[in-house]
MMTF fields as JSON, N, C-alpha, C and O atoms, coordinates in Angstrom:
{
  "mmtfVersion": "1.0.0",
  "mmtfProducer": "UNKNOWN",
  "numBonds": 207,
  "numAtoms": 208,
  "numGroups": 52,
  "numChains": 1,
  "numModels": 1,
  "chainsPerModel": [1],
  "groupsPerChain": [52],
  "chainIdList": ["A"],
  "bondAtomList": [4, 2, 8, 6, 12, 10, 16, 14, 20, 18, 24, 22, 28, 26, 32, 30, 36, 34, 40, 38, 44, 42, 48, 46, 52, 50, 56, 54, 60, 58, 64, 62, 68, 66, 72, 70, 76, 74, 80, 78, 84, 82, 88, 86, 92, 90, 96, 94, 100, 98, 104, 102, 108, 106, 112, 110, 116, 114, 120, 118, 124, 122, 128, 126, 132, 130, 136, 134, 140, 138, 144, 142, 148, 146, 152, 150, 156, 154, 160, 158, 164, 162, 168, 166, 172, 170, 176, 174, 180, 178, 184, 182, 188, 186, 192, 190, 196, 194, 200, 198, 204, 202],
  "bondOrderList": [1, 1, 1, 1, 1, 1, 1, 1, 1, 1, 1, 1, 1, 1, 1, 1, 1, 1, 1, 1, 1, 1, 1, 1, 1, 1, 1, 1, 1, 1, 1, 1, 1, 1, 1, 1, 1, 1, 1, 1, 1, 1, 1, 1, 1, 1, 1, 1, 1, 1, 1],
  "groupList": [{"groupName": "UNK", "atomNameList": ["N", "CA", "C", "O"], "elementList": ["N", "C", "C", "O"], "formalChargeList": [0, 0, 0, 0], "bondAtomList": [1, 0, 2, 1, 3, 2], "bondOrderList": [1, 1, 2], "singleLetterCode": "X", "chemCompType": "L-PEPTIDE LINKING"}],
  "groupTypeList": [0, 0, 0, 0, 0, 0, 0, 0, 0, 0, 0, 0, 0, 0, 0, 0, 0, 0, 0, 0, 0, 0, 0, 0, 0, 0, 0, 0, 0, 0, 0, 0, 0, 0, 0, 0, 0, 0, 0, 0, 0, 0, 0, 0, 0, 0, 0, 0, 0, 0, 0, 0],
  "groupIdList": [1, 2, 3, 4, 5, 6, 7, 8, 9, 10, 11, 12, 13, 14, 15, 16, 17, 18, 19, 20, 21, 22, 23, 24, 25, 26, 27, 28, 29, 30, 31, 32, 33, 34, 35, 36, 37, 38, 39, 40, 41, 42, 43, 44, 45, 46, 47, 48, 49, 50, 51, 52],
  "secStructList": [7, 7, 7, 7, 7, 6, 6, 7, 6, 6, 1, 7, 6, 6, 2, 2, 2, 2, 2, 2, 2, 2, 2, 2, 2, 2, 2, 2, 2, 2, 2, 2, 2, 2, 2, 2, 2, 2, 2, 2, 2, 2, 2, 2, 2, 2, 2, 2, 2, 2, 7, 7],
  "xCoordList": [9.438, 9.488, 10.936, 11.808, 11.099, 12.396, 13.121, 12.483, 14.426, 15.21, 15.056, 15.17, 14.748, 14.892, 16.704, 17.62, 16.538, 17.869, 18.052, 18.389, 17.825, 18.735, 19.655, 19.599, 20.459, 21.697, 22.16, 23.153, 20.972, 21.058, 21.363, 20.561, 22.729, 22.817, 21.833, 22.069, 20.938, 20.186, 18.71, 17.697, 19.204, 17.325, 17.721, 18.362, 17.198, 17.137, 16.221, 15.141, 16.988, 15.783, 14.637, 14.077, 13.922, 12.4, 11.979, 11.042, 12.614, 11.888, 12.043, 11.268, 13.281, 13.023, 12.114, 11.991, 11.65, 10.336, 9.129, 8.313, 8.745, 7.473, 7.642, 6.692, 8.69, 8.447, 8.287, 7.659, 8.957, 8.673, 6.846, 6.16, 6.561, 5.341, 4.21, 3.207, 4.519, 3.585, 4.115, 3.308, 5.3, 4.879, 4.094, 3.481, 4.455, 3.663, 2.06, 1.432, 1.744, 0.218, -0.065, -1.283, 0.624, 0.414, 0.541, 0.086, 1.468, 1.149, -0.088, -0.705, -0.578, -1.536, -2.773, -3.528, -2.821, -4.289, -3.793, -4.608, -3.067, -2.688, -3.328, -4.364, -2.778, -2.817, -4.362, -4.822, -5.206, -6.544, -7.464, -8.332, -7.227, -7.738, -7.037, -7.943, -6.223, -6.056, -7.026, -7.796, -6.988, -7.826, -9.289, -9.946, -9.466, -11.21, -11.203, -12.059, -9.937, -10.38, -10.332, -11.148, -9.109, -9.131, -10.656, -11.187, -11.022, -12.242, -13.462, -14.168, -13.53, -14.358, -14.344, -15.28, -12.579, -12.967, -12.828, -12.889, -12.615, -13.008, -14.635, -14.991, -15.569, -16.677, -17.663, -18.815, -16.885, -17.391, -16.671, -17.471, -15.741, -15.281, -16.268, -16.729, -16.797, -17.451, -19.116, -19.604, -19.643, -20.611, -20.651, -21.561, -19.449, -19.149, -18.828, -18.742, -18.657, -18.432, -19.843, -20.098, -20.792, -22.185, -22.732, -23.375, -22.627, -23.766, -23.402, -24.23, -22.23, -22.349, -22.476, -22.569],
  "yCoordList": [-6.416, -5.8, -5.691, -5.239, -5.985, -5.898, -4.771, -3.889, -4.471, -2.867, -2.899, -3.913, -1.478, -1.164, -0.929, -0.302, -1.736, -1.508, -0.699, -1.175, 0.629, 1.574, 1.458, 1.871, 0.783, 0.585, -0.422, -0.422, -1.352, -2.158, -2.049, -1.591, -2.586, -2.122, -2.695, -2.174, -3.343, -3.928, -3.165, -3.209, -2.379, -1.615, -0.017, 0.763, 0.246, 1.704, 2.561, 2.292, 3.866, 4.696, 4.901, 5.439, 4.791, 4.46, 3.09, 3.291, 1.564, 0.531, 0.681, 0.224, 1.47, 1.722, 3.136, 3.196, 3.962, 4.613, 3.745, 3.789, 2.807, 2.123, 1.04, 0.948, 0.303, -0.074, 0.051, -0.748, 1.282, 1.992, 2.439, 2.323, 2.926, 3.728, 2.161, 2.14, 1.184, -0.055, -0.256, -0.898, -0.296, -0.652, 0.133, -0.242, 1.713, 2.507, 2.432, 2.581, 2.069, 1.619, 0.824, 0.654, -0.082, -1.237, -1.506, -2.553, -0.256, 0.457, 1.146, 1.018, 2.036, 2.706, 1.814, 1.811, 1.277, 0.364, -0.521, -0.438, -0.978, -1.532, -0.578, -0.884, 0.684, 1.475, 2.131, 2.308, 2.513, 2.164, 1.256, 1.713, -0.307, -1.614, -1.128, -1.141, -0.883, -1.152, 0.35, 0.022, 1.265, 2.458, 1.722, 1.768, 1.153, 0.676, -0.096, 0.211, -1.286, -2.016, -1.307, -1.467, -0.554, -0.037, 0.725, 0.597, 1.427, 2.136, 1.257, 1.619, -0.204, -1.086, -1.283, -1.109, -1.859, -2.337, -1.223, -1.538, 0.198, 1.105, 1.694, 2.065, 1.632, 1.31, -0.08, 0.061, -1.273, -2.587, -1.961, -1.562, -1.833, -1.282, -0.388, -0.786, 0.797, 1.75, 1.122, 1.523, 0.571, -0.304, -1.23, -1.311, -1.825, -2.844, -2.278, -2.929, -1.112, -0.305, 0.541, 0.751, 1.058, 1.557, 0.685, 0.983, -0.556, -2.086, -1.536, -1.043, -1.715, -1.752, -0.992, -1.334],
  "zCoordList": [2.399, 1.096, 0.643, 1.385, -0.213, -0.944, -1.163, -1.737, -0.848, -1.445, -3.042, -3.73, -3.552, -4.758, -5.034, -4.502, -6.046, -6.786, -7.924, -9.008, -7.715, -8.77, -10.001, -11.159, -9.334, -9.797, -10.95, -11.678, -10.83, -11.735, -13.414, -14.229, -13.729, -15.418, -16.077, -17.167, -16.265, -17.434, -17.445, -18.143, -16.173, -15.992, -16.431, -15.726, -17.711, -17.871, -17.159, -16.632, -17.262, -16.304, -16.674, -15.719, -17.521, -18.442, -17.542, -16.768, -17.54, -17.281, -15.796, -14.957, -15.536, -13.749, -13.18, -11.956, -13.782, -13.529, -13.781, -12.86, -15.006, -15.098, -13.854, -13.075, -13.66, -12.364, -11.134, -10.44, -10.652, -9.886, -9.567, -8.552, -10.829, -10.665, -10.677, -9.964, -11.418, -10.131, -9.485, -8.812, -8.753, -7.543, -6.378, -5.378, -7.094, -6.32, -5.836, -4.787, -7.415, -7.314, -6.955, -6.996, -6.443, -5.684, -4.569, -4.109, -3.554, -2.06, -1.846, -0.788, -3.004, -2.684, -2.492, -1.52, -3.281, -3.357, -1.806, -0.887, -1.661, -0.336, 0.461, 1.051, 0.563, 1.703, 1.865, 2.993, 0.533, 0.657, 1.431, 2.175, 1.213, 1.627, 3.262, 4.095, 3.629, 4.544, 5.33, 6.233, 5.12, 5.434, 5.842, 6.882, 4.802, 4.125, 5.759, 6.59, 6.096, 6.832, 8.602, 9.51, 8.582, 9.592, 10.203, 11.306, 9.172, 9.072, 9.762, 10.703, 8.924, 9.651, 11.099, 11.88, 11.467, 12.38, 13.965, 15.154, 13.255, 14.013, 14.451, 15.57, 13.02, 13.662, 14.535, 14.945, 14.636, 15.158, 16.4, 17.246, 16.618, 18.235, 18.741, 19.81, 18.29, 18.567, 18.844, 19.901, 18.346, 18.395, 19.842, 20.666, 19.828, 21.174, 22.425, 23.466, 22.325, 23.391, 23.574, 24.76, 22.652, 22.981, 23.609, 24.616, 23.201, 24.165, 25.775, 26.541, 26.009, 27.243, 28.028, 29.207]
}
């Protein structure tokens, strides 16, 4: 993932909060999907371990 650059003169603090705030939304939904999947493949473990 790339460092955020602050500092940048051509980015006002308005277009550097709206960018900021997607990219935020765009960890979260990451970090969801990844919940969602962890979640899965925590119940297929749990399953594979009752068989035996």
């Amino acid at each position: 993932m790339k460092k955020s650059d602050s500092n940048t003169p051509k980015e006002t603090p308005e277009e550097e909060l709206k960018r900021l705030r997607k990219e935020n939304s765009k960890l979260k939904a990451q970090k969801e999907a990844d919940k969602a999947k962890i979640s899965d493949l925590k119940k297929e473990l749990k399953k594979k371990t009752c068989r035996q």
